[in-house]
N, C-alpha and C positions, 0 to 999 in steps of 0.2 A: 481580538486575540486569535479566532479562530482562522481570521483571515492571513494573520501573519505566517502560520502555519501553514497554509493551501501556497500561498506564495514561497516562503521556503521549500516546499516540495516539487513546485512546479522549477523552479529554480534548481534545485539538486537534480529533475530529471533533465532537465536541458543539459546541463554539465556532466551527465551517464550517457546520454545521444551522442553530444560532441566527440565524447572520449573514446565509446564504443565505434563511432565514425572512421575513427585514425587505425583499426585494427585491421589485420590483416582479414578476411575474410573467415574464416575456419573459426581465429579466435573470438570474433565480432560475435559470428552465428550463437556457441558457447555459452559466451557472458552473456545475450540478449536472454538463453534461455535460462539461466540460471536469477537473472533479475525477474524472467515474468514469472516462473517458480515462486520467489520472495514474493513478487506483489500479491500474487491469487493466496498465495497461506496470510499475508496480512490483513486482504481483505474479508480469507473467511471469518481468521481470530475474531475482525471488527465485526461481522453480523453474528458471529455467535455470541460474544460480551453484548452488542445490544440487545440480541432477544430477548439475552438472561437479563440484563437490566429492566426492559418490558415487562416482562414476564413479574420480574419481582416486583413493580413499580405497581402490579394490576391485583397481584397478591398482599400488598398494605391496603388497595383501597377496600378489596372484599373480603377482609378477615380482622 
């Protein structure tokens, strides 16, 4: 499953390259930075839900 998922996303970013590709310059630069904006807050959200998930998973075993 997990793998379906890494491929639909590699997938969706080929087809944000592509599209981003046909832009005029100016508007290219923009949207480029506006999507790695989106990735870096998604990626933080993801290491913060994991820590707290760690975190909790290490507070069931010692309590």
């Amino acid at each position: 499953m997990k793998w379906i998922i890494g491929l639909a996303a590699v997938l969706a970013l080929a087809v944000a390259v592509l599209m981003i590709s046909r832009l005029p310059s100016e508007d290219a630069i923009r949207l480029a930075g506006y999507a790695a904006t989106a990735a870096f807050a998604a990626l933080v959200g993801f290491v913060l839900r994991w820590r707290a998930n760690r975190a909790q998973q290490r507070s069931k075993r010692t309590g």
